[in-house]
C-alpha positions in Angstrom: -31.5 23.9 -40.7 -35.0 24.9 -41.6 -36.3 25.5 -44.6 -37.0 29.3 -43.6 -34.7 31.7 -42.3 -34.6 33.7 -39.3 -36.5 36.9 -38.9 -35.3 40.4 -39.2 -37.9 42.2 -37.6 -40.9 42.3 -35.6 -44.4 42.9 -35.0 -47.6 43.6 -33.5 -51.2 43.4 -34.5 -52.3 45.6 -31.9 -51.6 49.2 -31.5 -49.1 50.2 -28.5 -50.8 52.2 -25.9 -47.2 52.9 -23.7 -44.0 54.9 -24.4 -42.7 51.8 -23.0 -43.8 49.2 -26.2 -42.8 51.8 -28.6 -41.3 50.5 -31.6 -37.9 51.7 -31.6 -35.5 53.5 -34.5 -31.9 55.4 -34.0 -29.3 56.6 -35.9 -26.6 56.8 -32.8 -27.3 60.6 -32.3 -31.5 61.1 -33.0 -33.5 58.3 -31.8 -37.4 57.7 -31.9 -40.3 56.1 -30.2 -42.8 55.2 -32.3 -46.4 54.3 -30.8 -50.0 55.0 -30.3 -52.7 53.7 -32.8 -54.8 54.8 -35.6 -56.5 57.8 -34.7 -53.3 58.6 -32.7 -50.0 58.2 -33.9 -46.9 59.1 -31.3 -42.9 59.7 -32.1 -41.1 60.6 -28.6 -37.7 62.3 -30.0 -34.7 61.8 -28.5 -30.9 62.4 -28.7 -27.7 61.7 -26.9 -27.1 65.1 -25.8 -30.0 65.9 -24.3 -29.6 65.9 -20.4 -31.3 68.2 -17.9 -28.4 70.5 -16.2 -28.7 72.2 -12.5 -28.9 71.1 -9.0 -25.0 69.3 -8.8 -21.5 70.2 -8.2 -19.4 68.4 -10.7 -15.8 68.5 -9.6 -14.0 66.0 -8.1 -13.6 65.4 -4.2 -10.5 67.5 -3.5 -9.2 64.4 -1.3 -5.4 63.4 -2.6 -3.5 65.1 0.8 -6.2 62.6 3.3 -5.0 59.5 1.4 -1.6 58.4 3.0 -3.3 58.5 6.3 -6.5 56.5 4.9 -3.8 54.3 3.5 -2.6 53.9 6.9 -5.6 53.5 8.6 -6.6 50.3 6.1 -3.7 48.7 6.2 -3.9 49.0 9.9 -6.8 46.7 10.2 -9.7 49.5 10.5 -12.3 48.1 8.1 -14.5 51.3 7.9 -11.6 54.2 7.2 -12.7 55.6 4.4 -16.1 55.6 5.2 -15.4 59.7 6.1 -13.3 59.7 3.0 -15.0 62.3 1.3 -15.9 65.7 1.1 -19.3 65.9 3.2 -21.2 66.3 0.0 -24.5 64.3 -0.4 -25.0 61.7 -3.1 -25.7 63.7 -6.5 -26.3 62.0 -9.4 -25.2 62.6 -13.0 -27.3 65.0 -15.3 -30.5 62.9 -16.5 -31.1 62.1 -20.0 -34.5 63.1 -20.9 -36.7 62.9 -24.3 -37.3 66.2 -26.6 -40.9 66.0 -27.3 -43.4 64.2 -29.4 -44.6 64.4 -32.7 -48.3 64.2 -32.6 -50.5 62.7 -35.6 -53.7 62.8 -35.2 -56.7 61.5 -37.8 -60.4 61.0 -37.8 -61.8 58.3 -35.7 -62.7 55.9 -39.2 -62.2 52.4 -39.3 -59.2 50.4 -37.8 -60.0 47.7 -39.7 -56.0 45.6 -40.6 -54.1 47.7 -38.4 -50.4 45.8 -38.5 -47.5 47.7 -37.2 -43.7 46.5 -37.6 -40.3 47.4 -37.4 -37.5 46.2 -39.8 -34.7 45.4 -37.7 -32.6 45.7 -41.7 -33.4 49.3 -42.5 -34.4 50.3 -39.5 -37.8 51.6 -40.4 -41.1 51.6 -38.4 -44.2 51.5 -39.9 -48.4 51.4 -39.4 -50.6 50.2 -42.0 -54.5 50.7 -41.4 -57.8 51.1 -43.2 -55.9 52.3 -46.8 -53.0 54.6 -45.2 -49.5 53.7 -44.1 -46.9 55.2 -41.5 -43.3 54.8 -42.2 -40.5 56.2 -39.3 -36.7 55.9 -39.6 -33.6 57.5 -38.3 -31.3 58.9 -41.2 -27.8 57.6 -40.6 -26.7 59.8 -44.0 -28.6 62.5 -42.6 -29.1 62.5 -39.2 -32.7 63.5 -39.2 -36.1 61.8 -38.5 -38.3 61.5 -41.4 -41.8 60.1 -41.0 -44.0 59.3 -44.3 -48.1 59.3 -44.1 -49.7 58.0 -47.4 -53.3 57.5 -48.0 -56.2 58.8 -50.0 -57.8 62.3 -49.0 -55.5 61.8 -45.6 -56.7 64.4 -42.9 -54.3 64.8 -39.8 -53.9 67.5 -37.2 -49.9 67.8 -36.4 -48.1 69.3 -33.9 -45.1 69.2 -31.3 -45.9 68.3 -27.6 -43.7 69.0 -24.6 -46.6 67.3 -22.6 -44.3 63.9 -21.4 -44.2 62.5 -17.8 -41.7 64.2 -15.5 -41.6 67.3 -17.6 -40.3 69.8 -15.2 -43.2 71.9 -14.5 -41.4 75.2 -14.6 -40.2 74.6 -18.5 -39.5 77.5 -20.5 -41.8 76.3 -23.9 -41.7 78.6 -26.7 -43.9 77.2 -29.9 -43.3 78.4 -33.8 -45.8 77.5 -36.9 -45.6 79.1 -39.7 -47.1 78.3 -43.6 -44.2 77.5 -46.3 -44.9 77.2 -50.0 -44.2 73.1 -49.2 -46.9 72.9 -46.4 -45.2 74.0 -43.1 -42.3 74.8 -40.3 -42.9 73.9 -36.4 -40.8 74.6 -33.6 -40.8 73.9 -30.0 -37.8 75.5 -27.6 -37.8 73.8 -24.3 -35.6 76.2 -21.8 -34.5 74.6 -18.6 -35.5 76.0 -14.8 -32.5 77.8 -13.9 -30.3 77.6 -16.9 -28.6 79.3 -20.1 -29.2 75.9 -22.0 -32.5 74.4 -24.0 -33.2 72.3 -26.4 -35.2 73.1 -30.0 -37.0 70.7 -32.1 -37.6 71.8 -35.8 -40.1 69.9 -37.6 -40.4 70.1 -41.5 -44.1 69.4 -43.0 -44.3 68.8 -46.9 -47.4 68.0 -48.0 -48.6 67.0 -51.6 -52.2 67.6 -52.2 -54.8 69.0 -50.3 -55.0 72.1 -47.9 -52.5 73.1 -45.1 -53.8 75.7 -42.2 -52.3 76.9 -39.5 -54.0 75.6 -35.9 -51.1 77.1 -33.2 -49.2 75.2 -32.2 -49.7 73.0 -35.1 -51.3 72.4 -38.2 -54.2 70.5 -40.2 -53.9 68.6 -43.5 -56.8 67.8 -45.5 -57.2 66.2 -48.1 -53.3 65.2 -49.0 -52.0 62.6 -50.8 -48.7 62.2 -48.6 -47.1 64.4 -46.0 -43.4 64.1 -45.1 -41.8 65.2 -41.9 -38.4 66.0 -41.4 -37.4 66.5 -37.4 -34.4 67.2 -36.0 -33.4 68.4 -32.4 -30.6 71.0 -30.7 -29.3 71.1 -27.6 -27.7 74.6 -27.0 -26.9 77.8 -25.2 -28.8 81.0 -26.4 -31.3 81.4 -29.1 -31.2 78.8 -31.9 -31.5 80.1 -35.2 -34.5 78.6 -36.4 -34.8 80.0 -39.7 -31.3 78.6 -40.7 -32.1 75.1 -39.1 -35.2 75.0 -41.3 -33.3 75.9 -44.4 -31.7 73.1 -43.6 -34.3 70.8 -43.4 -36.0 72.1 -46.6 -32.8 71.3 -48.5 -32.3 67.9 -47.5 -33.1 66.7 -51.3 -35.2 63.4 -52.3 -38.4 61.7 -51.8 -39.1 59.5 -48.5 -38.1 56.3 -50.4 -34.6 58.3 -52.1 -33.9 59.3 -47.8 -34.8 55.5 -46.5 -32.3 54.3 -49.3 -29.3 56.2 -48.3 -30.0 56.1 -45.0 -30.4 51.6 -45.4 -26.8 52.1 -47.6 -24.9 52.4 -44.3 -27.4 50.9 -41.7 -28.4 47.5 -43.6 -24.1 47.0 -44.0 -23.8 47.0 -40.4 -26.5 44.5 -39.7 -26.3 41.9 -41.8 -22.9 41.3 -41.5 -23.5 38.8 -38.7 -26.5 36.5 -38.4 -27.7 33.4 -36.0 -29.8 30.6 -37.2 -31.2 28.1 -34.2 -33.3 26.0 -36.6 -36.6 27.4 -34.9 -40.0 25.9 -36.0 -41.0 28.7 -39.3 -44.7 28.9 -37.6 -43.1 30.6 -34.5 -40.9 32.4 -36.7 -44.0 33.8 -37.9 -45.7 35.0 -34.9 -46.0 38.6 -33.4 -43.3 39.8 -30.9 -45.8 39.4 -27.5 -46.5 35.8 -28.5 -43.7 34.8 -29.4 -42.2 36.3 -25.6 -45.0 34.1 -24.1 -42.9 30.5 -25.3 -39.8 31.7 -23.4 -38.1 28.1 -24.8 -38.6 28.8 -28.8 -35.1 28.7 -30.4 -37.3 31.4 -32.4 -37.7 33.7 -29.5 -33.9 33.5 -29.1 -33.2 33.9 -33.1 -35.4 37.5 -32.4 -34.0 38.7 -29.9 -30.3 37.8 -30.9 -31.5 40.4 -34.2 -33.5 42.9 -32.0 -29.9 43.2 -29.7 -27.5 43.6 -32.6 -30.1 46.0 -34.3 -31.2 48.2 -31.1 -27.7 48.3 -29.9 -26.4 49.7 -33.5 -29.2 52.2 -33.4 -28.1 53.5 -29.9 -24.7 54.1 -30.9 -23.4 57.2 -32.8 -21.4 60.2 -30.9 -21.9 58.1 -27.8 -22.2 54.5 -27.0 -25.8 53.4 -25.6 -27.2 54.7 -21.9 -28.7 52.5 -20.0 -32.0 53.0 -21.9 -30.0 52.8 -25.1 -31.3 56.1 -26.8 -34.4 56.0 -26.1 -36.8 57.1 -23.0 -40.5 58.9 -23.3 -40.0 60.0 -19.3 -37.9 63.0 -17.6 -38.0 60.8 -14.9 -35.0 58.1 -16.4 -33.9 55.3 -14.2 -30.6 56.1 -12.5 -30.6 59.1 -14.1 -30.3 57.5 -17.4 -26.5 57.6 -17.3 -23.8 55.8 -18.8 -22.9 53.6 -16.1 -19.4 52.4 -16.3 -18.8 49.9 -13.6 -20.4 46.8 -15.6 -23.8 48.0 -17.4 -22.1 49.9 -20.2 -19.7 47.0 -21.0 -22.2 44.5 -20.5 -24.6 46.5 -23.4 -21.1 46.5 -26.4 -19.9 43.3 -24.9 -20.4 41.6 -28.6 -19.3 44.8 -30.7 -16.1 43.1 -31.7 -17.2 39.6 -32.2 -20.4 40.7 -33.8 -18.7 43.0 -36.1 -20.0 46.2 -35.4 -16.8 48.7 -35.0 -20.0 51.6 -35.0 -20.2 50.7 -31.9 -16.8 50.7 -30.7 -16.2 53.7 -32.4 -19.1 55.0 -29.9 -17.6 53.3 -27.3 -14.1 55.1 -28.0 -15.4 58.7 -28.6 -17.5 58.7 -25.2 -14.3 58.0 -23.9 -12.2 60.5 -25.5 -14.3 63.1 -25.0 -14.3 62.6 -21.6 -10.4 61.7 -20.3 -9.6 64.9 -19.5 -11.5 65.2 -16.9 -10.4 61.5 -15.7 -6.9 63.1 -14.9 -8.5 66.2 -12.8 -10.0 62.4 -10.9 -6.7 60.8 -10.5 -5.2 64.2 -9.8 -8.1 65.2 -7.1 -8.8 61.9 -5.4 -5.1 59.9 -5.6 -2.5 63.2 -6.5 -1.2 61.2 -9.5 -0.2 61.7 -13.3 -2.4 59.6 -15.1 -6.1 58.9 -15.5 -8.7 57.3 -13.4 -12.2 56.9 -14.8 -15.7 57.3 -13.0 -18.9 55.5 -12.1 -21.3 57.1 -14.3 -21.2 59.7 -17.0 -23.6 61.4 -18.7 -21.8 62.3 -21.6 -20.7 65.8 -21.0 -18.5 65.9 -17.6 -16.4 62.9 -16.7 -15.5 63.7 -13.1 -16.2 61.5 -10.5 -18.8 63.4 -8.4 -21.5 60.8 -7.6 -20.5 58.9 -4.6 -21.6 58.3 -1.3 -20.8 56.1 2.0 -22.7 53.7 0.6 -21.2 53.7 -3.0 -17.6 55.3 -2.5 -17.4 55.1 -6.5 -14.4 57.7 -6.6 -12.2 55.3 -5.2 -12.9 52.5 -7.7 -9.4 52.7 -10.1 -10.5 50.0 -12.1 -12.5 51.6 -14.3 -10.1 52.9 -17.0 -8.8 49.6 -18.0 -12.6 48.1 -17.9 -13.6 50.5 -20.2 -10.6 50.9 -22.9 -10.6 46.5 -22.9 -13.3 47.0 -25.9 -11.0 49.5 -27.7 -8.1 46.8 -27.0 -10.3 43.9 -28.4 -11.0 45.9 -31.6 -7.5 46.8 -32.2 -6.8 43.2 -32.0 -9.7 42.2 -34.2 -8.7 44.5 -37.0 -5.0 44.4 -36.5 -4.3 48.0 -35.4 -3.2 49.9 -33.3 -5.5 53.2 -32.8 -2.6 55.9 -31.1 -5.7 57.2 -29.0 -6.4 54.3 -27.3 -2.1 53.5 -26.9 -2.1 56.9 -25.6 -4.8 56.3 -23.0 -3.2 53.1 -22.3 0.0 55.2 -21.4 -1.8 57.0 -19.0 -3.6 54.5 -16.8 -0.1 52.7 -16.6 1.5 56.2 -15.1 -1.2 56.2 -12.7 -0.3 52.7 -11.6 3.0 54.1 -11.2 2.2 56.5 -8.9 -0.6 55.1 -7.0 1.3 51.3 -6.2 3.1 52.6 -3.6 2.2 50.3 -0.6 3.5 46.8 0.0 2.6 43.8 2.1 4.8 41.4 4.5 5.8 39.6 1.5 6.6 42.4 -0.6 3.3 42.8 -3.2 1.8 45.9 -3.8 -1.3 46.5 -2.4 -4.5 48.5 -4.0 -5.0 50.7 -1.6 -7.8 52.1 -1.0 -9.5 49.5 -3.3 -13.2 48.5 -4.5 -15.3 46.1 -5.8 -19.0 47.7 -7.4 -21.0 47.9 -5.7 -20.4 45.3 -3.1 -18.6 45.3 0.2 -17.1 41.9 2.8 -19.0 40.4 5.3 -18.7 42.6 8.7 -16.8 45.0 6.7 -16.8 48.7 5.0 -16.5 49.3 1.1 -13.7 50.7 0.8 -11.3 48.4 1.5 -8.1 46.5 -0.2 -6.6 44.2 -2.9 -10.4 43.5 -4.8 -10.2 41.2 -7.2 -10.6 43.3 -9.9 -8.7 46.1 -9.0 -5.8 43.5 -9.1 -6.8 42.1 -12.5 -7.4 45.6 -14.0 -4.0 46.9 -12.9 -2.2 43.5 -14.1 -3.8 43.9 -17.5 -3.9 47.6 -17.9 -0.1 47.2 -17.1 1.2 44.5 -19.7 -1.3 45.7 -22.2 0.3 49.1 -21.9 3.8 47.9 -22.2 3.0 45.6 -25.4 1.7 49.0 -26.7 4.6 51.4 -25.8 8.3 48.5 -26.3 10.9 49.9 -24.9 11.9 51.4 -20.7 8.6 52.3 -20.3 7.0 48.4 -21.0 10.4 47.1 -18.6 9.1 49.4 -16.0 5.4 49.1 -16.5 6.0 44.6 -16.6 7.8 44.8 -13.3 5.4 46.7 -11.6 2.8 44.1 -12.9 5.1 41.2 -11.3 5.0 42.6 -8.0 1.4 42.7 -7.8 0.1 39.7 -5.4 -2.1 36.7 -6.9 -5.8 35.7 -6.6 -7.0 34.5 -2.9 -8.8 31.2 -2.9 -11.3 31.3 0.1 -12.4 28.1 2.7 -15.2 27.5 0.0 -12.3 26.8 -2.6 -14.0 29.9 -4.1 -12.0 33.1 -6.0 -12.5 35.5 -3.5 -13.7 39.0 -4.2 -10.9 40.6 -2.0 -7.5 38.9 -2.0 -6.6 40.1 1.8 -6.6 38.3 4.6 -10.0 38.7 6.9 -11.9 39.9 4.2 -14.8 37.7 4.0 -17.0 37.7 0.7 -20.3 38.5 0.3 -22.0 36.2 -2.1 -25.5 37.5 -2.5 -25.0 40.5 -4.9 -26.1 41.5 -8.4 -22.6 42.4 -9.6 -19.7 39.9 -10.5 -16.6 42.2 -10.6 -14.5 40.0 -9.1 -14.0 37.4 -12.0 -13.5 40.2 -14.4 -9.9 37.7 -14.7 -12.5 35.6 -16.0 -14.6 37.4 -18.6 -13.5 39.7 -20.5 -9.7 39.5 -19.7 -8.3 35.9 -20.4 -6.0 36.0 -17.4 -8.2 32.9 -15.7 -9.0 30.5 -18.4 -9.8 26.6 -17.8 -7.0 26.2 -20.5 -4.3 28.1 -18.7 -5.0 28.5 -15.1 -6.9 25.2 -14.6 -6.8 25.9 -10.8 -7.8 29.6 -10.7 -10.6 28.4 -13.3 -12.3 25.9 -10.7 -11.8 28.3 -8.0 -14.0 31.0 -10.3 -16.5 28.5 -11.1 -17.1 28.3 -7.4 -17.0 31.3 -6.9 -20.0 31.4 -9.4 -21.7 29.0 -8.1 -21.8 30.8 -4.9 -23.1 34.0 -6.1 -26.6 34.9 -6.0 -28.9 37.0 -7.7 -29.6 39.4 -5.4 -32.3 41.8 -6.8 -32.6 40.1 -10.3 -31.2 42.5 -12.0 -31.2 42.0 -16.3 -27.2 42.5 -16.2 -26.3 40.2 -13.3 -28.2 37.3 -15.0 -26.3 37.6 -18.4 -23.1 38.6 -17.0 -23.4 35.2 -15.2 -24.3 33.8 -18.4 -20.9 35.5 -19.8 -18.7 34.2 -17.0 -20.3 31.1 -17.3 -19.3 30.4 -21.1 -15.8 31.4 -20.6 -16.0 28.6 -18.1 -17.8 25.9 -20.3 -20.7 25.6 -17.8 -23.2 25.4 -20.8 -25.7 24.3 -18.0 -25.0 27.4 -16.1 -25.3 29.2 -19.4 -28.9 27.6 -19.9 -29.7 28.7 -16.5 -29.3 32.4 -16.4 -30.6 32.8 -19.8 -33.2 30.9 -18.8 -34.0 33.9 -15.6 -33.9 36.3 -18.5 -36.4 34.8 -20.6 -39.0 33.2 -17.9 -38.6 36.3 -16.4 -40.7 38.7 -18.0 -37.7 40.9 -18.6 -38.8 42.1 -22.3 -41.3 44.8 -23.6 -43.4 43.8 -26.9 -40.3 46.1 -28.8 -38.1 43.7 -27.7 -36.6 46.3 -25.6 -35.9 44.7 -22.3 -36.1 46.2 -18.7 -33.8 46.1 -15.7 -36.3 44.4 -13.3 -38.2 41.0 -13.7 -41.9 42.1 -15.0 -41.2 44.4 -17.5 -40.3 46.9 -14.3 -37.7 50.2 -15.6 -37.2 50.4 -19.0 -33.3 49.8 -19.2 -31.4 48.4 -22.5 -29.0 46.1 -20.5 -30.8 42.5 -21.2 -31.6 43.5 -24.6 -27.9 44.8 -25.6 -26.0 42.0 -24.2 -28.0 38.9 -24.9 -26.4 38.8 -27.7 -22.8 38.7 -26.6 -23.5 35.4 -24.5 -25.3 33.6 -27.7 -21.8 34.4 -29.0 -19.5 33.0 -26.3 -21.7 30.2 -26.1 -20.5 29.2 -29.5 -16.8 30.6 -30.1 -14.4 32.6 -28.3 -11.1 33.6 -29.8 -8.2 35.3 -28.1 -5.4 36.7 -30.3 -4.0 33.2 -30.8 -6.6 31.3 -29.5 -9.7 30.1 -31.3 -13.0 28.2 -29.0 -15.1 26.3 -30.7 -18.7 25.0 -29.0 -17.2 26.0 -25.1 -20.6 26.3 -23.5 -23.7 25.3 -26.2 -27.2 24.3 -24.3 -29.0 21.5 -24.7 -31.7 22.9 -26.1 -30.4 24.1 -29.1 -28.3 21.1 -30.9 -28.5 22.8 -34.3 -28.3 26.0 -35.4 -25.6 28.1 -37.6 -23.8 31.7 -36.8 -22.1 33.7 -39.9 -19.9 36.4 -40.0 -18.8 36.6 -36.7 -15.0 37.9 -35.9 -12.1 36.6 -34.1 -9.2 38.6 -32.2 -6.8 37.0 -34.6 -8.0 38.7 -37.7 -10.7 36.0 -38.8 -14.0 36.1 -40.3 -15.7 32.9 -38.7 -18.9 30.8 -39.8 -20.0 28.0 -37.8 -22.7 25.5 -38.6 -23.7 22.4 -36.1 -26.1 19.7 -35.6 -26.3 16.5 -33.4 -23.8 15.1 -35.3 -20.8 17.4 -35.4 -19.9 21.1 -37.0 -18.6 22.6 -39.5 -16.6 25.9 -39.9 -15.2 28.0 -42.4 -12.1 30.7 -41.2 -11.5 33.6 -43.4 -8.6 34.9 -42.0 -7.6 38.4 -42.7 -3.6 38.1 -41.8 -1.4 34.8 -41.7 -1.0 33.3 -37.8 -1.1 30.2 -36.4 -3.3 29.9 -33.6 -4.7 27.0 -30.7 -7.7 25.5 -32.1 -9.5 24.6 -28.9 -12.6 22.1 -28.9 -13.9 19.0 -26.5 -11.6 16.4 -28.0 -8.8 18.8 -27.3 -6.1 20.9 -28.7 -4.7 21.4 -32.1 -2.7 24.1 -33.7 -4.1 25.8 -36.9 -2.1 27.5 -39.4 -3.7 30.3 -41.1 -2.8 32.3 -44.1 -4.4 35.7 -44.9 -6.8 35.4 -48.4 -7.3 31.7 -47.5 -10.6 29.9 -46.3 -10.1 26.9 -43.9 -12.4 24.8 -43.0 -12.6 22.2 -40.2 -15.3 19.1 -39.7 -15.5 18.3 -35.8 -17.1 15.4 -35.3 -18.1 15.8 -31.9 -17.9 18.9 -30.0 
């Protein structure tokens, strides 16, 4: 180890002229973008809630009487059935996320003489220093407002609230309130939306001590103040909000800036440090700025960062919802892919560490997305299949989860997979903490009745056959997309099966575990690879961005090298076969996740190495979804965490993984706090020369201690540290 430790934070010497490098804070609900320079200081508002409505019909296809005959039809041999499978309408995407508005700060055109800004990934604060005066932006978890500080001597700022952002719509309803209160002043901006019942209201607080206050509509001007503290908060809602009310309620949030940051840091600064990686990086590059530090794409230091700026950005983005696929931030109307929650791998991908990296905020995110939304995933499996039970969609955007957006192209509605992808992180916490949550048992429940009903159709040799069937977003060589027995429809129903019965003992598991036996096995192709659709003619297609079809692989553990040796090699190939397609942030790492679960560590090197040659990351440390910093999209920076993790230990519930995949280039280095599925608190520390580790477990169980010199079993008793020496690993 070094002599210093890792950094918890980030920063720039130069000012950020783009939405895009804005230094980033969020409490799970509110989030900010904090940028601009001196003379001009910026905070884009944001929160989950806020997506543009109109323009979509959001039920589901109305579709379950065409399916025996589609069922038929595929089954038959015709390879491009359910291309008419629908109901005529065009592809419609969800409702985009968009941002609020933006606080404007705005001071003389003095000197810009020291100007440092940084963000502090362990309280979440954002601040400016300049010339005597200082900036300080959080995200109140206690309080769930945004409070901005400006100190100085004799400050002078002009203030308002600016609906101005790219891709406003241009026929926005803006109404703007000032008005003078005995502490300095209240702003408002209501945003209506073309051709709707629904706006959004942003209510800024201004307390200023010292100085003069006066109103300059739509904002106003300070001079002459010691401090000023803003208060900001934002509404999404039907009607007239009542804006006196809400501003009561801003003036009687009590305390100063520094009594809101600590209660605020009480619950933030908890969930942050509780895990931590140390790669023994040089202290100089520890040291340097965010943008330099990005241009030496091999610095163990780089990696430390953005290991910290991952678990720090993804605990910001998740609150009432887990993170979109710009996290919870965006300054443009104009989001990516509508900004959406998109189910069918970026939304795992992004909480694919919550568990190990012991952050249950974000599962708890994860889980109320979902139960907010499974209604309306059994009006899906109702509509599309005519079944009890619940079938999830593509994308969501947090307030309808029908499947509506689908096309020829991307016939999402008839991917079933999806409810057992998405309640596999609520499974993984339960087993990390021991419990059994009765929502997520319940949910369980009702993807298994949907299996029951759906399973109908058999083969020559008696399996069941998914039919229709899908694998995102890809589709066989010479054939359609919707087609039969994907891989990961079969691992999905398998899992969502036996994991439903070990919830639910009793008839119902007896019924639920036979109808996972009768399900057929994995297909191994002429390249001795796992293919992505385990029926006969169905040739894969290897050049694609997605890797659905080893989700046996990572995150179940139904292919392991331990336990299906065969299936195992036959995955690897199939990984080696894939290609990158577009270059998309999420196919690299979830390569890089497949990859550790295999012990390629070589493989592991390699797609992180895409990542970080590649440009992928803004001077935040927010990533994008492109090479070049092109569309801002959370996915790279979310889940690079997740495969620094599986690099260095997996656990299953009685399985613990030590070392399975480490690179090369990092032969020392130490990870604390992380979490096992068996109950475990886990820290690891390496060098050249072998490892040591320290379990904490939190309930007594023996468990398979897995390293390169073999097997072992471990006996572990709650309350009682264990440690092991490896000398080689």
């Amino acid at each position: 180890m070094t002599a210093s430790a890792p950094v918890h934070g980030t920063w720039e010497p130069h000012p950020a002229t783009r939405w895009e490098d804005a230094f980033l804070s969020g409490n799970g609900r509110h989030g900010a973008l904090v940028f601009g320079g001196p003379h001009a200081e910026r905070v884009v508002v944001t929160h989950h809630t806020l997506v543009r409505p109109g323009g979509r019909d959001p039920r589901p296809p109305q579709l379950a009487g065409r399916l025996p005959a589609l069922q038929d039809r595929l089954l038959a041999g015709d390879t491009t059935a359910a291309e008419d499978f629908t109901d005529g309408r065009p592809l419609q995407w969800v409702q985009p996320f968009h941002p609020a508005f933006q606080v404007r700060l705005d001071r003389p055109a003095d000197s810009t003489h020291g100007y440092r800004r940084d963000v502090d990934f362990t309280t979440g604060e954002v601040s400016a220093t300049c010339a005597g005066w200082t900036s300080r932006v959080f995200v109140s978890r206690a309080d769930d407002v945004i409070v901005q500080h400006i100190g100085g001597p004799a400050l002078t700022l002009g203030i308002d609230l600016d609906p101005r952002l790219p891709g406003a719509p241009t026929r926005l309803g803006i109404g703007h309130g000032a008005v003078l209160t005995p502490e300095g002043a209240l702003l408002s901006l209501r945003a209506r939306y073309p051709d709707s019942d629904r706006a959004c209201t942003g209510l800024t607080q201004v307390t200023v001590s010292g100085g003069t206050t006066t109103l300059v509509p739509p904002g106003v001007h300070i001079e002459g103040a010691r401090s000023v503290l803003l208060l900001t908060r934002v509404h999404r809602h039907t009607g007239e909000l009542d804006v006196v009310a809400e501003g009561r309620a801003l003036r009687d949030l009590s305390g100063e800036y520094d009594e809101l940051l600590d209660r605020h840091a009480a619950l933030h600064r908890t969930a942050y440090e509780r895990v931590t990686l140390d790669l023994a990086a040089d202290p100089a590059e520890r040291a340097l700025p965010g943008s330099e530090l990005l241009e030496r794409p091999r610095s163990a230091a780089l990696l430390e960062r953005l290991f910290a700026a991952g678990r720090y950005h993804l605990l910001s983005a998740s609150g009432i919802f887990p993170p979109r696929l710009t996290g919870l931030w965006t300054g443009d109307w104009n989001t990516a892919w509508s900004g959406a929650f998109t189910h069918d791998a970026n939304l795992n991908l992004q909480t694919a560490s919550a568990a190990a990296a012991a952050l249950p905020e974000v599962t708890e995110a994860h889980a109320n997305l979902i139960h907010r939304l499974l209604p309306d995933w059994r009006d899906n499996a109702r509509a599309v299949f005519g079944t009890r039970g619940v079938v999830a969609p593509a994308h969501s955007d947090g307030e309808s989860g029908h499947s509506y957006h689908y096309s020829r192209e991307y016939p999402l509605h008839l991917w079933t997979a999806g409810a057992d992808w998405l309640l596999k992180p609520l499974v993984d916490h339960d087993e990390t903490y021991g419990t059994r949550d009765p929502r997520t048992a319940a949910a369980l429940a009702e993807v298994a009745l949907f299996y029951e009903d759906f399973l109908t159709r058999t083969d020559e040799n008696g399996h069941l056959v998914v039919v229709p069937s899908y694998s995102p977003e890809n589709r066989p060589a010479g054939a359609s997309w919707g087609t039969l027995n994907a891989a990961m429809d079969l691992s999905a129903a398998r899992h969502a099966l036996r994991t439903a019965a070990a919830y639910h003992p009793g008839p119902d598991a007896d019924r639920w575990n036979a109808l996972a036996d009768r399900l057929p096995p994995h297909r191994i192709n002429e390249d001795g690879a796992l293919a992505e659709w385990a029926w006969p003619g169905l040739e894969d297609s290897y050049d694609h961005r997605h890797l659905s079809h080893l989700y046996g692989v990572w995150p179940l553990d139904e292919i392991t090298p331990h336990d299906t040796p065969g299936l195992a090699a036959a995955a690897h190939r199939a990984l080696e076969l894939r290609g990158a397609e577009n270059d998309s942030a999420h196919g690299h790492l979830h390569h890089a996740l497949v990859a550790a679960r295999l012990r390629d560590a070589g493989r592991v090197a390699h797609a992180l190495g895409q990542v970080l040659d590649g440009d992928f990351f803004h001077a935040s440390l927010m990533s994008a979804h492109y090479p070049g910093r092109d569309v801002y999209n959370a996915d790279a920076a979310h889940t690079l965490p997740a495969v620094l993790i599986e690099m260095l230990v997996q656990s299953t519930p009685d399985r613990l993984v030590l070392l399975p995949a480490l690179p090369a280039a990092y032969p020392d280095g130490a990870l604390h706090g992380v979490r096992t599925r068996f109950g475990a608190e886990l820290d690891l520390t390496w060098t050249r020369d072998g490892a040591v580790v320290v379990i904490r477990p939190g309930r007594t169980h023996r468990v398979e201690l897995r390293t390169s010199s073999g097997a072992e079993s471990l006996h572990l008793v709650a309350g009682e540290d264990h440690v092991l020496t490896l000398r080689s690993w």
